[in-house]
N, C-alpha and C positions, 0 to 999 in steps of 0.2 A: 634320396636326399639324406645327407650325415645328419646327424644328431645334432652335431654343431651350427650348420647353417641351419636347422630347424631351430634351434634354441635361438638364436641370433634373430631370426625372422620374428618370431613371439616379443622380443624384446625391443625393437622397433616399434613392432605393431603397440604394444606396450606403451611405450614412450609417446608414439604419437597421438591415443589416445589422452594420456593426461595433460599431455601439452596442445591438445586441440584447441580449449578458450584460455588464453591470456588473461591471469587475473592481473589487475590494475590498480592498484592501492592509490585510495583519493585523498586520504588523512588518515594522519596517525595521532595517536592521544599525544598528549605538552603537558609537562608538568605544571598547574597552577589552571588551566585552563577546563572547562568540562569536557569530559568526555569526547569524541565523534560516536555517533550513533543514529538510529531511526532516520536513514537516510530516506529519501525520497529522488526521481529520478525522473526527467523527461526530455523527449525528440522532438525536434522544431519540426512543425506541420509543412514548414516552407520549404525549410534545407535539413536532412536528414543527420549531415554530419556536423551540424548545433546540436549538443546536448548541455543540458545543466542537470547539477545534482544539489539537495541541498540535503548538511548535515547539521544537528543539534549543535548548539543552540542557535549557532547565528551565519553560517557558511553557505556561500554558493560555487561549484568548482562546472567551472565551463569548458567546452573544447569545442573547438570550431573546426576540426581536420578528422572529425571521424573516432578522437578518445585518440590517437597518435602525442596529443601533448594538451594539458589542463594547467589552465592558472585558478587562483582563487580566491575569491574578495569575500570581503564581511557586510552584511547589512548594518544599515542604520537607521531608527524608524523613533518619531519622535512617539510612538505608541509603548514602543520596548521588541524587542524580539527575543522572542521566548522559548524557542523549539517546535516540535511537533512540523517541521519543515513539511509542505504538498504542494510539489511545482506541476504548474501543466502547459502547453503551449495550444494557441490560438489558432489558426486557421493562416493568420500571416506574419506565423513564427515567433509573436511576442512569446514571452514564459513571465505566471503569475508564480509568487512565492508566498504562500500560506499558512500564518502559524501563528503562533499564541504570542500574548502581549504581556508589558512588562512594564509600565509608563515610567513609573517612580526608579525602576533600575534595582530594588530592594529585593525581588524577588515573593517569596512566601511572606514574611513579615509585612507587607504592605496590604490593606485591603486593594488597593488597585489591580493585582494580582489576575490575572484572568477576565481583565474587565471587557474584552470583545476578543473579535476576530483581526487578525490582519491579513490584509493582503497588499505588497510590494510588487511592482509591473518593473519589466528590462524591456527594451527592445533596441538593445542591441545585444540579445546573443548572449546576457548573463554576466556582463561585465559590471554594469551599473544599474543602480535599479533607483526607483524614485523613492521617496517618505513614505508611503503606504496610504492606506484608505481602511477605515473603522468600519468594522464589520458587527451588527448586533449587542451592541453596547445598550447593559443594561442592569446598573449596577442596582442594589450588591450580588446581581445571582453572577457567578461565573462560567465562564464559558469556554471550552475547552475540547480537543479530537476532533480537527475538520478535516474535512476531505473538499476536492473542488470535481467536478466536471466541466466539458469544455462541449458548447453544441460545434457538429461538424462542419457547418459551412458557413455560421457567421461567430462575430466576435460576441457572443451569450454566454457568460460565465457565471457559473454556479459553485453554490458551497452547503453542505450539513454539516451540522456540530452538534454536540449536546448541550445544555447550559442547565447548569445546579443548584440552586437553588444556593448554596453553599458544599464546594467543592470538599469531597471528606467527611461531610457529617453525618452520624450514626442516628440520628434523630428520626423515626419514622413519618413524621410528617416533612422529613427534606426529598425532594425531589429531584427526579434528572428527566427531562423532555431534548427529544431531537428537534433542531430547528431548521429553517429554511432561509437563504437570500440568494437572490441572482441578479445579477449585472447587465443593461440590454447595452451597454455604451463603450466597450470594453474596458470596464475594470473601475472607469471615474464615478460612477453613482452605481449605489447596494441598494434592494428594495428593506423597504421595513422587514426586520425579520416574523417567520410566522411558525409557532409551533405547529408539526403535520403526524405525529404521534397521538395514538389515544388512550395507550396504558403507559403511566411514566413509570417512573421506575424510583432506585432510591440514589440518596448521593457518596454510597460507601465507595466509588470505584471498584464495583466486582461484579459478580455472576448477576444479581438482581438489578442494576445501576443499565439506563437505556442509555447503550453507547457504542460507537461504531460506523456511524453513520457515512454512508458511501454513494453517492450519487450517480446517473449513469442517464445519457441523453442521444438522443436519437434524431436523424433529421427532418424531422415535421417536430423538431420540438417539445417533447415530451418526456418526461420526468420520472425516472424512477427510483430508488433510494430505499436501500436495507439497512438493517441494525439487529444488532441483539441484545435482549431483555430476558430477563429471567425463564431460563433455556430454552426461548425461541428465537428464528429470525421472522421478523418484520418483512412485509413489503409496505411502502405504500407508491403512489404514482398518480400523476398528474399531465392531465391530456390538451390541460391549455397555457403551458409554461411554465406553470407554476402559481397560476392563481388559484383554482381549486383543488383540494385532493379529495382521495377518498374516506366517504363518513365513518366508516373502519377500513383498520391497518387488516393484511392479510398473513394469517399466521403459515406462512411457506414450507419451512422446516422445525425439525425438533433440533436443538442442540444441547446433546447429552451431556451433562456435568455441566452446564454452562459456557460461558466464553471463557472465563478466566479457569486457569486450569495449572497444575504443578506439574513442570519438565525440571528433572535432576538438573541443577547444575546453574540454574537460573533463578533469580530471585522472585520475578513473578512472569505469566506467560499469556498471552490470550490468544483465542481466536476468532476474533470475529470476521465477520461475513464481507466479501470484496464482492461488488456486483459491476458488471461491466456489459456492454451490449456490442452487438455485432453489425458495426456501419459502413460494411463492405458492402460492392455490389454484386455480394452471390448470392445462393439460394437460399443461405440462412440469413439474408439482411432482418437485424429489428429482432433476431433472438437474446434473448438475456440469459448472462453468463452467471453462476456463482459460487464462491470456495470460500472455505471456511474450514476449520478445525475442530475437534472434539475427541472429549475420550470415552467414547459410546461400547470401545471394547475394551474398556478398563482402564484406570490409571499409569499402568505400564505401557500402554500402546496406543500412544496418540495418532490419532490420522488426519489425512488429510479427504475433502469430500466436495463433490463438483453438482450441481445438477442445472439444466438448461428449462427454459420457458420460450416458444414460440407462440406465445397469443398472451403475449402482453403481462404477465405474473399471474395468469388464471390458474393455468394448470403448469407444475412441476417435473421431470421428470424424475426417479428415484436416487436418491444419493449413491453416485458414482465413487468407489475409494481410490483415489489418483495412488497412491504409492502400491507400487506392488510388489510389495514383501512378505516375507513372513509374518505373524501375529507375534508382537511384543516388546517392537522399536516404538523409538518416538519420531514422527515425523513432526513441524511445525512453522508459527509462524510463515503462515504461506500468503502472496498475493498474485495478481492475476493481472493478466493486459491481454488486447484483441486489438490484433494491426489493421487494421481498418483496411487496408489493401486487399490485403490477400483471407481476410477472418478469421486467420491461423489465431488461436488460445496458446498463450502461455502461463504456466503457473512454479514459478520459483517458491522455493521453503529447504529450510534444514532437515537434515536426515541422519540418523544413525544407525541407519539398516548393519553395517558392513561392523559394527564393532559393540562388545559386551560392556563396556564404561561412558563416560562421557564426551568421546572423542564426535566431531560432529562435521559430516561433508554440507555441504550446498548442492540442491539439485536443481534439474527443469525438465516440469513435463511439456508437453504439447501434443496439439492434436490439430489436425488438417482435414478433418469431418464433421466439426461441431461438436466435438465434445465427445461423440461416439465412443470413438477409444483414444486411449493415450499413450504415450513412450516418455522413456524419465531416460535421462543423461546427466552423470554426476558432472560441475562445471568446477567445481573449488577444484585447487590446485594441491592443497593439502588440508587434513583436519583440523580443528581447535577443538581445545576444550575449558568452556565459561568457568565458572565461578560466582559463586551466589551471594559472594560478600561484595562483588558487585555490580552496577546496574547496568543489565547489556542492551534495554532501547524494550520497544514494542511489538516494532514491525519492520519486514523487507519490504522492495517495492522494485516493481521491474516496467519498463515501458516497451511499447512494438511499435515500429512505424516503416511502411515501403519494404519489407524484409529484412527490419534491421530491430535489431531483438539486445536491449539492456535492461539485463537485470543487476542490481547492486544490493551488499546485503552488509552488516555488520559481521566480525568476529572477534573474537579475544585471546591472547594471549597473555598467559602469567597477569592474567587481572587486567590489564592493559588492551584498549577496544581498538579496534580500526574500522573504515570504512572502505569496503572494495568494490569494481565490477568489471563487467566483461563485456566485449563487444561484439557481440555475434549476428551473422549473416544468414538468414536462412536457409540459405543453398548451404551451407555450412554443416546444418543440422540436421534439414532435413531431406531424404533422401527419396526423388521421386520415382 
């Protein structure tokens, strides 16, 4: 073979590799408008090629053909929409949209600021959504970082948040508790909310502040829900819906340096704990998934770390480091989904393995063993690099459903954020 056609074949091979996932830009920054960021992302349970995404502060982009073409409308909620977008779909395809409140329209100058939960129901596919429904309203503490869960065969929606006592305050007696409500009617009535935390924490938003809270349900209906507090994760879990939990939280991992943690290039960064369960019908049904971030090997070298529970959050297995690089990148902001199909784990997060500055790819691990071992595949199409004079969001967020794998993430350019994702197919990626 010439040297030529060798160099040519590499260069192919080359090409075909960066061009495998299709990045999809879903918004771009508007001058006068905030930001797009901290998207959120989900696959209709009913039809695979419904997806919605929703970005800061008030966006929903739909596509009904598989991500081939997205329109996209704004919410309107006589509560206020506030950000912190977390959509999920139902069992027959509706999608909830979950985020923070805003009543007065004032933002921060207004005590009403943070005064509940919202959540906004579509069903049709993300196009139109109702007024919303009050979630834990209970002024003046504010409330604020929900997450939802969805049970998998009936319409049982759930959500944690944290709520503060007063959102921001240095005061040692303010406090931040994780809380609890779930939906048995799909989405129309919220139960009382009920603190399930037993060490609160403080209201500075950082490393000691209990916050994160992530929920994760199983089909016999039970509950279980991480967080991080002053560098631990949490479990706690609830074996009859949601009415009792446990008399203490279960301290699962160490997280070194805390959640909140300093990546170059970023103005602030966390990682908290994503917990998800396994409601496929293989052998690992009922296992619980969970990733999180830390900088346990230094300030230079952020990682990313998995570890698995099959008998309910009793026992852990040891912190798995998903990236497998050298010691002295920053991996982060990572989140996780489990296709209920097939049990395949996905875990999306930025990476800088491949460069000495702040230039930053998008990856995806997975694993088709339960977590055993994993494979990373860089999916961004090309690098960015943030800037710290402005705010680039919290978190990525990726969904799996039938072998159909979306992850979406932020990035930035010259100061200026976007929102992307990609649509990939498992046969795609993984190779039996």
């Amino acid at each position: 073979m010439s040297r030529l056609i060798f160099a040519l074949m590499i260069l192919m091979n080359t090409a075909y590799v960066q061009a495998q996932f299709k990045n999809l830009v879903l918004a771009t920054q508007v001058d006068g408008i905030y930001p797009p960021l901290e998207p959120s992302i989900a696959i209709s349970r009913k039809n695979p090629k419904n997806i919605v995404a929703g970005v800061v502060l008030d966006k929903a982009i739909y596509t009904k053909d598989g991500g081939l073409s997205w329109k996209t409308t704004t919410l309107k909620s006589r509560y206020g929409v506030y950000g912190d977008p977390a959509l999920i779909s139902d069992v027959k395809g509706h999608f909830y949209y979950f985020h923070l409140a805003d009543p007065s329209g004032e933002g921060r100058s207004n005590e009403a600021w943070l005064d509940r939960i919202v959540v906004q129901k579509s069903t049709d596919g993300g196009e139109s959504w109702n007024d919303g429904e009050s979630i834990g309203y209970n002024p003046p503490a504010d409330q604020d970082k929900e997450w939802p869960a969805v049970h998998p065969r009936k319409q049982y929606i759930y959500t944690t948040w944290t709520q503060f006592d007063k959102y921001g305050l240095t005061d040692p007696n303010c406090h931040s508790n994780i809380l609890f409500s779930m939906s048995t009617n799909a989405g129309k009535k919220w139960s009382k909310a009920v603190q399930i935390n037993q060490t609160p924490g403080d209201c500075v938003d950082d490393d000691n502040t209990a916050e994160g809270a992530v929920p994760a349900v199983d089909a016999r209906g039970r509950v279980f829900v991480a967080w991080s507090n002053q560098g631990t994760i949490f479990l706690d879990r609830s074996f009859d819906g949601g009415k009792t939990w446990l008399t203490n939280d279960l301290a699962i991992a160490k997280q070194e340096g805390g959640w909140a943690m300093k990546i170059p290039g970023l103005s602030r960064s966390n990682g908290m704990p994503v917990l998800k369960i396994d409601n496929s019908k293989g052998r690992l049904n009922g296992s619980l998934y969970l990733v999180w971030a830390d900088q346990r090997n230094g300030e230079d070298d952020t990682d990313i770390w998995f570890m698995r529970s099959t008998n309910q959050g009793d026992f852990w297995t040891q912190p798995l480091r998903i990236n497998q690089d050298e010691a002295g990148k920053h991996q982060f902001l990572p989140w996780l989904a489990v296709d209920d199909e097939t049990g395949y784990i996905y875990i999306v997060y930025y990476d800088r393995r491949a460069y000495d500055d702040l230039q930053t790819d998008v990856y995806l691990a997975y694993s088709i063993d339960g977590g055993a071992s994993f494979k990373e595949q860089k999916i961004s199409e090309a690098p960015f690099i943030p800037t710290e004079e402005k705010f680039f969001g919290d978190y990525t967020n990726i969904d799996a459903f039938k072998g159909m794998i979306t992850p979406i993430w932020t990035r930035m350019d010259d100061g200026r954020t976007s929102v992307l994702t990609t649509v990939i197919k498992d046969s795609e990626l993984i190779k039996k």
